[in-house]
N, C-alpha and C positions, 0 to 999 in steps of 0.2 A: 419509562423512568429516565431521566435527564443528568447526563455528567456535563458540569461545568470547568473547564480550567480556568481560574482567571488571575492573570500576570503569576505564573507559577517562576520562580527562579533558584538554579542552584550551583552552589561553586562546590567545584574539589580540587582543594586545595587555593590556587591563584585561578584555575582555569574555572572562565565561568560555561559552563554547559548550556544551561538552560536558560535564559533572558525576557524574562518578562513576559513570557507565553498564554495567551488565554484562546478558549475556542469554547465551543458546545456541540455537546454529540447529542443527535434527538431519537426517541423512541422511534421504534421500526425504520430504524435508518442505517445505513455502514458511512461512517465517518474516515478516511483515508489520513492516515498522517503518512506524507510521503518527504522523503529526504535522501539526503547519500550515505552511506556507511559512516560513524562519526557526528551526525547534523544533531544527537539530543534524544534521539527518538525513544529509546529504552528509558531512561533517566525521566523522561516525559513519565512512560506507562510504570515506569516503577512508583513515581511518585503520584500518580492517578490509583493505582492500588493498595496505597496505603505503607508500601514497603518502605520508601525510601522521603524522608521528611523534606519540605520545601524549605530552603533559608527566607522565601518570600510566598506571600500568594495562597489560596487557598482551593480545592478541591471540592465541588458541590455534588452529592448525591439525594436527584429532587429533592435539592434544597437545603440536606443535612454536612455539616463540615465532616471530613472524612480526618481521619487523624491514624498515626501510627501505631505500633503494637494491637491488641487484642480488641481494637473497636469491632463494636457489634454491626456496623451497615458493610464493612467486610463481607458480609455474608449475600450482600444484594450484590454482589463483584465475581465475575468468574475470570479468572487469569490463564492467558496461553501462553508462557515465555517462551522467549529464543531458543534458549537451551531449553532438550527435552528433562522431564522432571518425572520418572517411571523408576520403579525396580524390576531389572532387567530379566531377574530367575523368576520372577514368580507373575501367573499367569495375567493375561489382562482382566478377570473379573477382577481377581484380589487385589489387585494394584487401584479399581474402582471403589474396592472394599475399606480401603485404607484410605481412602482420597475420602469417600463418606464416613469415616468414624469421624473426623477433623470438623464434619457440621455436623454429629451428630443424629447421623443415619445409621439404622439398623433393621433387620428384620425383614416385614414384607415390603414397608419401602423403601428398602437399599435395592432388594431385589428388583423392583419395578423399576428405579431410576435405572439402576443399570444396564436392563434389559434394554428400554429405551435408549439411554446414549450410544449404546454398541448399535443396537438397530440406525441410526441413524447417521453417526462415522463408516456402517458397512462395516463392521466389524465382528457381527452376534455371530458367525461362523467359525471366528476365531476368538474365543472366550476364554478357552479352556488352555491355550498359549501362550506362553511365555514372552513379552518383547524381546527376547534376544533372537528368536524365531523369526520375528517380523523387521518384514522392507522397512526402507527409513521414513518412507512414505506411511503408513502404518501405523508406526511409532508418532509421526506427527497428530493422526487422526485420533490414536490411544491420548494422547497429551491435550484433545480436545476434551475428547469423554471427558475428562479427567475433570476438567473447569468446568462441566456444563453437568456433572452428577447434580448438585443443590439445586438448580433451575435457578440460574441466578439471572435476574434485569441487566444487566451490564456485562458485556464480555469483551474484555482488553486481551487480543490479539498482537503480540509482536513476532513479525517476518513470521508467520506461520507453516511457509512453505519452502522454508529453507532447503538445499539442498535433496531436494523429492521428485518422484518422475513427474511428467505431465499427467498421465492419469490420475495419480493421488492426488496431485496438483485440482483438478480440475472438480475434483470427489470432494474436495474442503469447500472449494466457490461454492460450489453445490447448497455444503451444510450451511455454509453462512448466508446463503439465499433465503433458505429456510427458515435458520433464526432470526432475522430480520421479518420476513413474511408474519412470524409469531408476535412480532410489537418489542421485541429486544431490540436495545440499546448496542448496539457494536462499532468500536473502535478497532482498525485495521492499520498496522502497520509497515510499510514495505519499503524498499527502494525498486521495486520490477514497477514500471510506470503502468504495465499492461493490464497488470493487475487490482490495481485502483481504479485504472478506468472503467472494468471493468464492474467492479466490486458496489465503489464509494457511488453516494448521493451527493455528498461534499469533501472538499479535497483543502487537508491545510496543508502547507508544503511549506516547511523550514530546512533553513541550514545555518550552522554556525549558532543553534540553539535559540534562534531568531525566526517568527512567524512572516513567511515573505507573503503568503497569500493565504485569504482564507475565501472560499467561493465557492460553489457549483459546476461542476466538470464542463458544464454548458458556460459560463459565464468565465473560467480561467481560458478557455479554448480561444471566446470571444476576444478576450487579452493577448491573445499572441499577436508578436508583429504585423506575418500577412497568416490568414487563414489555411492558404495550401502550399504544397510545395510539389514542383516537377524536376522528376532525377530522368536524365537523358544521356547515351552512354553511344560514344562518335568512335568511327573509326580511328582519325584522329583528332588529337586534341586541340580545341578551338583558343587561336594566336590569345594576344592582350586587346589586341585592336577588336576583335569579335566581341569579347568577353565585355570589352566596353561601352559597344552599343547595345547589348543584349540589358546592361545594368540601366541604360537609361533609358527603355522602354517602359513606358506607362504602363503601372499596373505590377510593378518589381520590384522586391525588395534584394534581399540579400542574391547574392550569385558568389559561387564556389567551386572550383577545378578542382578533383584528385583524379589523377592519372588522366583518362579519356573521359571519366564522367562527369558531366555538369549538374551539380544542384542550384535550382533557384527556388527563388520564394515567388511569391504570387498571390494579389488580392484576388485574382478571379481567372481560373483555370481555362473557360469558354474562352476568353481573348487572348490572354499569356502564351497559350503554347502554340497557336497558330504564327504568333510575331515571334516568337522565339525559334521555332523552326524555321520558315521562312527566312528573320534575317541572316542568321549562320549558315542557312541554302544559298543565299544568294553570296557566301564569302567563300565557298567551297567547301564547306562542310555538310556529313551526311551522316544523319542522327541513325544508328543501327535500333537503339530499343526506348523507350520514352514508357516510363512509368510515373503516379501521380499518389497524391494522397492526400487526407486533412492535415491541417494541426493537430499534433498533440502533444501528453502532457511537457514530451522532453522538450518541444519547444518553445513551452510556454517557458519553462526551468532555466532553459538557456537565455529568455532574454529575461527573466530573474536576476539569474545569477551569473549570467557570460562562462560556462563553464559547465559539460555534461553532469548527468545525473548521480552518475556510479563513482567519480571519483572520489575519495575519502579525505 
């Protein structure tokens, strides 16, 4: 099942949030909306879930307009907010129990759904336990169940893995591998870029409540300035006069000093790092450790937006 956003816009107040925003998240896919703290993102999923009304723009579920208050395709929507949304005394089945009277589940298939969701956040061990009980990591995975009791086509994820360990962390990718695997529709939230790359099949990435790209992990990658970059770390730190034939060697992009260590960019690692060693050898410079890597998302983001990920 298919969500559409298309030219979604919303002000509060004078501030306009969201600007003219459209994408499409497709069946058995993880859609990544990725941004920095502030960029629209919740305001996005609020008003993809029906909670929060567009001033502009309209919401498509396979095809049906999605509208506020007590619309019926609501129910093909499963919601994971930021803030966790549990009653803290009382165990996690009841807390399931209450999440299913709201669609209208009772009886043996409350029971089954919920057997299930807890089977599958790794939780049916602890059923019979209260959230105040449980790690925060936990409580995340309890606040999945939660959204995923009705079997809903569509699941809007925002920052899901907020403040949680690595292993829970890693317990969530998991579930959402899986729903995905099942032909669901999932939208994924984040500012961790690790985690989109992870996650997402497609990655839209706004800030300032403006869609700066909307592509294929493979295809924003392809859009970075140079593909790799090499961080090499000198005993000491190499003059201006180094730094500036290092910059106008063929096949280099950016170059950057903090302290003793040099980052540069590079269309192609095979050539780059032999000329880059090399000429700062022959100035008196001796590189102690040279590490390498791809593009990725953050610096696709930076030549976006000239300005790291996380900043708000």
């Amino acid at each position: 099942m298919s969500l559409v956003a298309s030219n979604l816009e919303k002000r509060f107040g004078t501030t306009l949030a969201v600007a003219g925003v459209s994408f499409e998240a497709a069946p058995g896919a993880v859609l990544g909306l990725l941004g920095p703290n502030g960029a629209g993102k919740s305001t996005i999923v609020g008003m993809l879930a029906g909670l929060l009304k567009p001033d502009r723009g309209t919401v498509l579920v396979e095809g049906v307009g999605l509208g506020t208050g007590a619309d019926p395709t609501k129910a093909r929507l499963g919601l994971v907010p930021q803030e966790l949304a549990l009653f803290e005394d009382v165990p996690a089945r009841e807390n399931l129990a209450v999440f299913g009277a709201l669609y209208g589940l009772k009886g043996a298939e409350l029971a089954r759904r919920s057997a299930a969701v807890l089977e599958l956040t790794s939780l049916a061990d602890r059923a019979d336990s209260p959230p105040r009980e449980f790690s925060g990591g936990m409580k995340r995975r309890l606040n999945i169940a939660c959204a995923l009791l009705h079997e809903p086509a569509i699941l809007l994820l925002d920052e899901p893995t907020v403040g949680i360990d690595p292993q829970s962390r890693n317990a969530i990718f998991e579930t959402i591998e899986v729903l995905a695997a099942q032909g669901r529709t999932i939208l994924y939230t984040s500012h961790y870029m690790e985690e989109v790359e992870r996650l997402a099949d497609r990655v839209v990435v706004i800030d300032h409540g403006r869609v700066l790209a909307d592509d294929t992990l493979a295809g924003l990658l392809a859009g970075a300035p140079t593909p790799s970059v090499l961080t090499l770390d000198y005993a000491a730190a190499p003059d201006a006069a180094a730094l500036a034939e290092v910059a106008a060697l063929p096949g280099i992009g950016a170059v950057e000093l903090k302290g003793t260590t040099l980052t540069v960019a590079a269309s192609d690692l095979g050539s780059a790092a032999p000329r880059v060693l090399e000429r700062l050898a022959a100035r008196g410079f001796s590189c102690r450790e040279l590490t390498s890597r791809r593009a990725n998302l953050e610096d696709v983001f930076l030549a976006l937006t000239g300005r790291t990920l996380r900043d708000s």
